[in-house]
C-alpha positions in Angstrom: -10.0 25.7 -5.3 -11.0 23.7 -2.2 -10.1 20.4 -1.7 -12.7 18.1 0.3 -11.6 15.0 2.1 -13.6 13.3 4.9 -11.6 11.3 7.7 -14.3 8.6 8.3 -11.4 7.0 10.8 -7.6 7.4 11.9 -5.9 7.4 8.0 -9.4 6.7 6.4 -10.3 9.8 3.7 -13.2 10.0 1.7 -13.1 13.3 -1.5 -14.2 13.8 -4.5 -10.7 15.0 -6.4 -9.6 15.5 -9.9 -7.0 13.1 -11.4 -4.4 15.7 -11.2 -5.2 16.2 -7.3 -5.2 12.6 -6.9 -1.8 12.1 -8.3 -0.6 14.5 -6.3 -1.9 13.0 -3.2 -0.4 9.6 -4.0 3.4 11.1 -4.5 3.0 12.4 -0.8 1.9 9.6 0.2 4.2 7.4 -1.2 7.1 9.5 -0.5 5.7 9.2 3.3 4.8 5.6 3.1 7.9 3.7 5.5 6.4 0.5 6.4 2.6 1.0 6.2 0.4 0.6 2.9 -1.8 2.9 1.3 -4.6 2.0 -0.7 -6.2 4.9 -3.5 -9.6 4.0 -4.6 -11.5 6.7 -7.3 -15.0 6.8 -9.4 -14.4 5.7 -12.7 -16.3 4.5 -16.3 -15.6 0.5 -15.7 -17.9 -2.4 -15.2 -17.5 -1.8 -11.1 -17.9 2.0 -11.6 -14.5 2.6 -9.6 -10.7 1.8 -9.8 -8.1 1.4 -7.2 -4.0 1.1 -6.9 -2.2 0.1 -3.6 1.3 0.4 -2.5 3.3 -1.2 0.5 2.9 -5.0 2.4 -0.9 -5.7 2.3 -3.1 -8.6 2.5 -5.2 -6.9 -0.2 -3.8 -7.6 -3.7 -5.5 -6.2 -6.9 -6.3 -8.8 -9.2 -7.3 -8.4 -13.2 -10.6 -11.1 -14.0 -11.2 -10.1 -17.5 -10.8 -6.1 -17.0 -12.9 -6.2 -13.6 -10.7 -5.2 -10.9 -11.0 -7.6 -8.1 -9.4 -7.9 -4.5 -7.7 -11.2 -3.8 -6.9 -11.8 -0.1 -3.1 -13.2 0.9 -3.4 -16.1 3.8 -2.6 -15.0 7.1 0.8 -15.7 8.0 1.1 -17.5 11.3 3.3 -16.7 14.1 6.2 -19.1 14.1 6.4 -21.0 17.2 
């Protein structure tokens, strides 16, 4: 079985993976992770016709409006002085 993922840029992969695959991924990745974020995003039956999970510090948090999976944005944190 052959496993396609596209880097569109430096940690940037686009595939078309089963669940199973996807899973997989994610337990590398989070076993890898240190200080960086990852962020999963996959094709799915919902009202925005994907889902996504992150993990790590990010500026990108997943919010629930009513079962649509939005992203909220934290402020930027300003350099203290």
């Amino acid at each position: 079985m052959a496993i396609w993922l596209l880097e569109v840029r430096a940690g940037v992969y686009i595939g078309d993976v089963s669940k199973r695959i996807r899973e997989t991924l994610w337990q590398y990745m989070e076993a890898d992770l240190g200080e960086g974020n990852i962020v999963m995003a996959w094709a799915t039956n919902t009202e925005s016709g994907f889902d996504f999970q992150t993990m790590g510090e990010n500026r990108r948090i997943p919010v629930d409006m009513d079962g649509l999976r939005l992203v909220s944005f934290l402020p930027v944190e300003e350099p203290a002085l």
